[in-house]
C-alpha positions as CSV (number, residue, x, y, z in Angstrom):
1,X,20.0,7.1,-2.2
2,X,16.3,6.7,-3.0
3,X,15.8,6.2,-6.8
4,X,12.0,6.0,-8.4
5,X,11.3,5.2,-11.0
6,X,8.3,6.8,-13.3
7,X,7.8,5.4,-17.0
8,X,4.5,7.5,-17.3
9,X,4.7,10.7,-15.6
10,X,2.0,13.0,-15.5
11,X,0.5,16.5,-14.6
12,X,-2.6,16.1,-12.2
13,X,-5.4,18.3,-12.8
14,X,-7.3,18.5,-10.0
15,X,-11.2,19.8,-10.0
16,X,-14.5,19.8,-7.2
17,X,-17.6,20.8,-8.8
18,X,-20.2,22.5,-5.9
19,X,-21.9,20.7,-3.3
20,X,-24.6,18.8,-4.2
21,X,-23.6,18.7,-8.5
22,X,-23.3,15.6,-10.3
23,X,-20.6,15.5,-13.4
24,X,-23.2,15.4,-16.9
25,X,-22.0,14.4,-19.8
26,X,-23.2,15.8,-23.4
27,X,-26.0,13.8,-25.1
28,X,-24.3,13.7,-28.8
29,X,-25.2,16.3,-29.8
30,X,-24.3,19.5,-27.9
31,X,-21.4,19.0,-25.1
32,X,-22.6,19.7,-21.9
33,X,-20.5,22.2,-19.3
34,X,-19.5,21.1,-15.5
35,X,-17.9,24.0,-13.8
36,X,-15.8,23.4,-11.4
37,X,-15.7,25.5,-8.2
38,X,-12.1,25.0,-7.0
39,X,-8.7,23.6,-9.5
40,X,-5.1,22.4,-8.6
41,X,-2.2,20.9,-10.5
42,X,0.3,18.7,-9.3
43,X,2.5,16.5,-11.4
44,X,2.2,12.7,-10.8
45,X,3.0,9.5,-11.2
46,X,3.2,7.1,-8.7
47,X,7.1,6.6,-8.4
48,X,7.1,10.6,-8.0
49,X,4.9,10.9,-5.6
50,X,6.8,8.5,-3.6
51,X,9.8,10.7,-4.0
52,X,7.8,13.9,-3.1
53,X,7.0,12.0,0.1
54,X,10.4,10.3,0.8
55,X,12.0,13.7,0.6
56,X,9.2,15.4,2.8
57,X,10.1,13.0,5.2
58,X,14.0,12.1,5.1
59,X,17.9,13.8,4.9
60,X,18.9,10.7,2.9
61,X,19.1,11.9,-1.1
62,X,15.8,11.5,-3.4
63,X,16.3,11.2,-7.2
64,X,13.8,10.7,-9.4
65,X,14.0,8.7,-13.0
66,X,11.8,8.0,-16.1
67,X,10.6,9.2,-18.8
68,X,9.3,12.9,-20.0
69,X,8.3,14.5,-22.8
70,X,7.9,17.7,-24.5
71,X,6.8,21.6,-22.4
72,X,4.6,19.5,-20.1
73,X,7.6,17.1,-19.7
74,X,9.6,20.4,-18.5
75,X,7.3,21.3,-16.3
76,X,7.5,18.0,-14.3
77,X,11.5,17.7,-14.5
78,X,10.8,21.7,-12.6
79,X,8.1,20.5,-10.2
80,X,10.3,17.9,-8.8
81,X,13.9,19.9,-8.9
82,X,11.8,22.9,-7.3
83,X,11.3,20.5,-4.3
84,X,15.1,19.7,-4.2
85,X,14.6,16.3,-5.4
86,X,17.2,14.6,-8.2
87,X,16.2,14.3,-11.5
88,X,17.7,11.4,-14.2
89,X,15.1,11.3,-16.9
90,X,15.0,10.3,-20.6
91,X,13.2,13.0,-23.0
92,X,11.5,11.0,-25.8
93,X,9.3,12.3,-28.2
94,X,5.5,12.9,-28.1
95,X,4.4,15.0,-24.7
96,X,3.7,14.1,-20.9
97,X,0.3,13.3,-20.3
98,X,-2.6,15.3,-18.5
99,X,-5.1,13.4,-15.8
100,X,-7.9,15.0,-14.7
101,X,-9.1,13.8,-11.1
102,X,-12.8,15.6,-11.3
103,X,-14.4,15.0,-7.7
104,X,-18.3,16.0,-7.6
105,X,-20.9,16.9,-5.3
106,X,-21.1,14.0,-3.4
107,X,-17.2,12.7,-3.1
108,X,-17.2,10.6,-6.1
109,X,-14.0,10.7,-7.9
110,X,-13.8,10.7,-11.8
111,X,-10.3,10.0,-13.4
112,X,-9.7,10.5,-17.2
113,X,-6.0,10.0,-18.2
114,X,-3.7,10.7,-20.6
115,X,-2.1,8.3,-22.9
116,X,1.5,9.6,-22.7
117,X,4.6,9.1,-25.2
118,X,5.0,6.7,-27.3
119,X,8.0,5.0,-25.4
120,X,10.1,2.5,-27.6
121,X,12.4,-0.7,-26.7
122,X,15.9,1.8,-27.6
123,X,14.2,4.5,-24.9
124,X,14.5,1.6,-22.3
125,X,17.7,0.9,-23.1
126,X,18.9,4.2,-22.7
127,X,17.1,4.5,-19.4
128,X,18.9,1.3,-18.0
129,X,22.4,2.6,-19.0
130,X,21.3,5.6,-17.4
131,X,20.6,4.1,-14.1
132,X,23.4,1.8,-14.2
133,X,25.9,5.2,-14.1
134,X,23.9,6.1,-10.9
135,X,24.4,5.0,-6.7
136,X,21.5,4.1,-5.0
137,X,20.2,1.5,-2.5
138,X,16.7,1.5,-2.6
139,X,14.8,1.0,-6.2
140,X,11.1,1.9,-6.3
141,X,9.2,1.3,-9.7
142,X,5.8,2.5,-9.5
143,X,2.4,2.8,-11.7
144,X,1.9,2.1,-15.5
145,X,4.1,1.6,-18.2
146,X,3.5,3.7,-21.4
147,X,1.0,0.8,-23.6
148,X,3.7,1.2,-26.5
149,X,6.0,-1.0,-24.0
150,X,6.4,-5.3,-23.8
151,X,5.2,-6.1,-20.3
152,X,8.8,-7.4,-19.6
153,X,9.7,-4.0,-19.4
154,X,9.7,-4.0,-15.7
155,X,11.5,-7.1,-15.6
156,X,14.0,-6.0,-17.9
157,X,15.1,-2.8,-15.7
158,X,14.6,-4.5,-12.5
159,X,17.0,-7.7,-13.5
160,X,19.4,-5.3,-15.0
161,X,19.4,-3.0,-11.3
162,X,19.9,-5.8,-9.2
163,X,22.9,-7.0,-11.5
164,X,24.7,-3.3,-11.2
165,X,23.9,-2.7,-7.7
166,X,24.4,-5.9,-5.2
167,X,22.3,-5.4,-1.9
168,X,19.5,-3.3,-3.7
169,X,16.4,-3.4,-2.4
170,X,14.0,-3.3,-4.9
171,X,10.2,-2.5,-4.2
172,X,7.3,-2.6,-6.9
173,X,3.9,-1.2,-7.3
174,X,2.3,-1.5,-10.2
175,X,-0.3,-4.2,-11.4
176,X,-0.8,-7.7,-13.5
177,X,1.2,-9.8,-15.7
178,X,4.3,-7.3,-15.4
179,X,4.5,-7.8,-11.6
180,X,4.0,-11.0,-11.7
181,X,6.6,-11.5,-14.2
182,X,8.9,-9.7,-11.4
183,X,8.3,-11.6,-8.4
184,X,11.3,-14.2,-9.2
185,X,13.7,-11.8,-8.7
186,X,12.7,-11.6,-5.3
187,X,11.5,-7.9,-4.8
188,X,12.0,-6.6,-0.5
189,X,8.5,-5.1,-1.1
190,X,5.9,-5.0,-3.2
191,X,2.2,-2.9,-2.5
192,X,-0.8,-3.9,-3.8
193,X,-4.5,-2.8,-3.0
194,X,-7.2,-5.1,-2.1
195,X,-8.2,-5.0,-6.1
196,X,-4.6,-5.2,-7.8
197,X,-4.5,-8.4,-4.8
198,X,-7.3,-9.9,-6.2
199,X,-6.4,-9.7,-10.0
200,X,-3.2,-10.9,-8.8
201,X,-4.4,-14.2,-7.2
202,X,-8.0,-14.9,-8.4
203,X,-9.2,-15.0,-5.4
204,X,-12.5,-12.3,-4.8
205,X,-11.2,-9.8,-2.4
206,X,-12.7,-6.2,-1.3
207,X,-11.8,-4.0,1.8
208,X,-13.8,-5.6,3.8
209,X,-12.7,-9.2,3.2
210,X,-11.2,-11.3,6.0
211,X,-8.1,-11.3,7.3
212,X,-7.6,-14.9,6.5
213,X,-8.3,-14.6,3.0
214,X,-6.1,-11.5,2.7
215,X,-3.6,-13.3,4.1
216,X,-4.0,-16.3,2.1
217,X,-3.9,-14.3,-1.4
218,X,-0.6,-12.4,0.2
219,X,0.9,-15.8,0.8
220,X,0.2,-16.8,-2.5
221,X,2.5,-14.0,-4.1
222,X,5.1,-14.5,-1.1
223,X,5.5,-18.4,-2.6
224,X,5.9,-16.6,-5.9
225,X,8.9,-14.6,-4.4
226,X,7.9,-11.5,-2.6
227,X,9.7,-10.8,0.4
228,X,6.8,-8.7,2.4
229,X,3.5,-7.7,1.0
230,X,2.3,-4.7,1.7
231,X,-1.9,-4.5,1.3
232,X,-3.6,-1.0,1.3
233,X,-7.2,-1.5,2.0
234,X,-9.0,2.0,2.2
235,X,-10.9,2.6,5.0
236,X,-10.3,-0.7,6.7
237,X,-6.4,0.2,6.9
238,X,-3.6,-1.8,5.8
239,X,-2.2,-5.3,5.9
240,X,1.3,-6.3,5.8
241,X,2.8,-10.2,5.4
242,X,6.1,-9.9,6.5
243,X,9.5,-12.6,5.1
244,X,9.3,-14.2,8.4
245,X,5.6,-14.9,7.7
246,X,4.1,-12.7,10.5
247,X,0.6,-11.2,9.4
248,X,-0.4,-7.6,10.6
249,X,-3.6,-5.4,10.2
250,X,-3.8,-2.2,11.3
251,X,-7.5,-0.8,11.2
252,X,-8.4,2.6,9.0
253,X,-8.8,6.0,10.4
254,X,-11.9,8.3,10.2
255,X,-12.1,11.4,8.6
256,X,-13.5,13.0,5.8
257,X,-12.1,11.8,2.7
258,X,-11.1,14.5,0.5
259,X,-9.0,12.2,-2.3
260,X,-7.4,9.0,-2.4
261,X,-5.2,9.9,-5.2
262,X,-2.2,9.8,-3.8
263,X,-2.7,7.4,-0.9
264,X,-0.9,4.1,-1.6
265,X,1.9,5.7,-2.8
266,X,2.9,7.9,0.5
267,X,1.9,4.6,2.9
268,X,4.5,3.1,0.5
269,X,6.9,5.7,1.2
270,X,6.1,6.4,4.9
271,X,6.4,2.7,5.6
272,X,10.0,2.3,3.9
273,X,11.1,5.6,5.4
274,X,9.8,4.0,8.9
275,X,12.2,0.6,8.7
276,X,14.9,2.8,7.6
277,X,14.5,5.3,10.8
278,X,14.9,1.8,12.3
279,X,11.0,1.7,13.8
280,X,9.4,-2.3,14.5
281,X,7.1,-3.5,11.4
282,X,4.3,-3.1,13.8
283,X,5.8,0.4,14.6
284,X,5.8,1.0,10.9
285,X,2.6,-0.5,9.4
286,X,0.9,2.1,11.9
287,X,3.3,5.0,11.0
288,X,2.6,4.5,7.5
289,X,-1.2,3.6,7.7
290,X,-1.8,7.4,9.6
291,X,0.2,9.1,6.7
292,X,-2.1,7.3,4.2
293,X,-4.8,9.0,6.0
294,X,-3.5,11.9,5.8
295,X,-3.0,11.9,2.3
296,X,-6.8,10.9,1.9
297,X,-7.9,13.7,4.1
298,X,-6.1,16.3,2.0
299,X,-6.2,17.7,-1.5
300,X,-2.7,16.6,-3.3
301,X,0.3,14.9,-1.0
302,X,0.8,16.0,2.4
303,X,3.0,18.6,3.0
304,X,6.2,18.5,5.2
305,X,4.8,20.0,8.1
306,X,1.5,17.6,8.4
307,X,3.8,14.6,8.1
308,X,6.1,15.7,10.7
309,X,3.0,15.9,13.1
310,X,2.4,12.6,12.8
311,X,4.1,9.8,15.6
């Protein structure tokens, strides 16, 4: 079984003013009004949009863990059931966040997020003994932990998955000191974007940086203890160092962008779903790089049908 893992959960407003419109703000003091011209909501989080995508695109079993909160809490625990996915979450107090993903005239995307519950240190606990009662062989923890949380956190359920479950794979997505703080414990995969790399390493890395010094920053977190890295890198496609120290790129895909949100996390399903269907890395890196696209060139996650289209 798939298991991913959410601490922050959220429901995803999504909103396009008209063509043309920029967002204005208020000057401080009257509030000024941006109508939008089209609205969708999906829940999110980065670990459940992995599972909305593993289960679009495998038979094997998808559960879904973290924590949730309050009616908007409900509403994602539904969201994900509805789709036939497991659900093993922790209700804590407070109330799920609301993002609103605002995309204007021109393409540009505006994010403003939600803080989320409150999470304490007897919440994680719970969550780990939760997990630990639970068979799975594949461990994905994804996106932000609630700012109430030590940034061991990540270490502390990861360490405490590997110990219950011998022959896990574990694979990480999710930024800074925290990962870092993960990467002795040896992690199959983890996923950063040219940006998170670069944070990650020191070094000054964009899209459109070489492969030489991609490679060199993905090295550095390989010595560290990553198994494979896997880079997403926008419109110049993705990267991939592999434990046998190969070094792929595969090059982006045109089309008109319609939302990135969304993006990292299904080539980061697509790609693990791929090695488990028993495709080549090569085979894999390309597989997931086109359902990346995909993603980008639609509003919310792909649906089942698009993805099956792709080979």
């Amino acid at each position: 079984m798939y298991l991913t893992l959410t601490l922050n959960p959220s429901i995803d407003c999504y909103g396009q003013l008209k063509e043309g419109a920029d967002l204005v703000s208020g000057n401080g003091t009257s509030p000024a009004t941006n109508r939008l011209t089209g609205q969708s909501f999906e829940v999110g989080g980065k670990g459940i949009n992995v599972a909305k995508i593993l289960n679009r695109l495998t038979e094997k079993d998808v559960c879904a863990s973290g924590f949730t909160a309050s009616f908007t809490g409900s509403e994602v625990i539904r969201d994900i059931e509805s789709e036939g996915i497991k659900t093993a979450f922790i209700d804590v107090p407070g109330s799920t966040r609301i993002n609103f993903k605002i995309t204007d005239g021109h393409g540009n995307e505006t994010e403003i997020n939600g803080p989320g519950p409150a999470v304490c240190h007897d919440d994680v606990m719970h969550l780990i003994s939760l997990l630990s009662g639970l068979k799975y062989d594949t461990l994905f923890i994804s996106g932000s932990m609630p700012s109430s949380l030590d940034v061991d956190t990540y270490h502390e359920i990861a360490s405490s998955a590997l110990n219950n479950e011998p022959g896990l794979r574990l694979i990480l997505d999710f930024e800074g000191e925290a990962l870092l703080r993960c990467l002795p414990l040896n992690p199959f995969l983890i996923k950063p974007n040219t940006a998170e790399l670069s944070a990650l390493t020191g070094k000054t890395l964009t899209d459109d940086s070489s492969e030489d010094d991609i490679k060199e920053a993905a090295l550095m977190l390989a010595q560290q203890g990553a198994s494979n890295v896997l880079i997403s890198a926008g419109a110049n496609g993705a990267y991939l160092l592999t434990s046998r120290g190969d070094f792929h790129h595969v090059p982006g895909i045109r089309g008109e962008v319609v939302s990135t949100i969304g993006a990292g996390d299904t080539m980061l399903a697509s790609f693990v779903h791929a090695i488990d269907k028993g495709m080549d890395i090569r085979a894999s890196l390309e597989f997931s790089n086109k359902c990346a696209a995909l993603a980008a060139f639609t509003a919310g996650l792909p649906d089942e049908k698009a993805l099956s289209n792709i080979n």
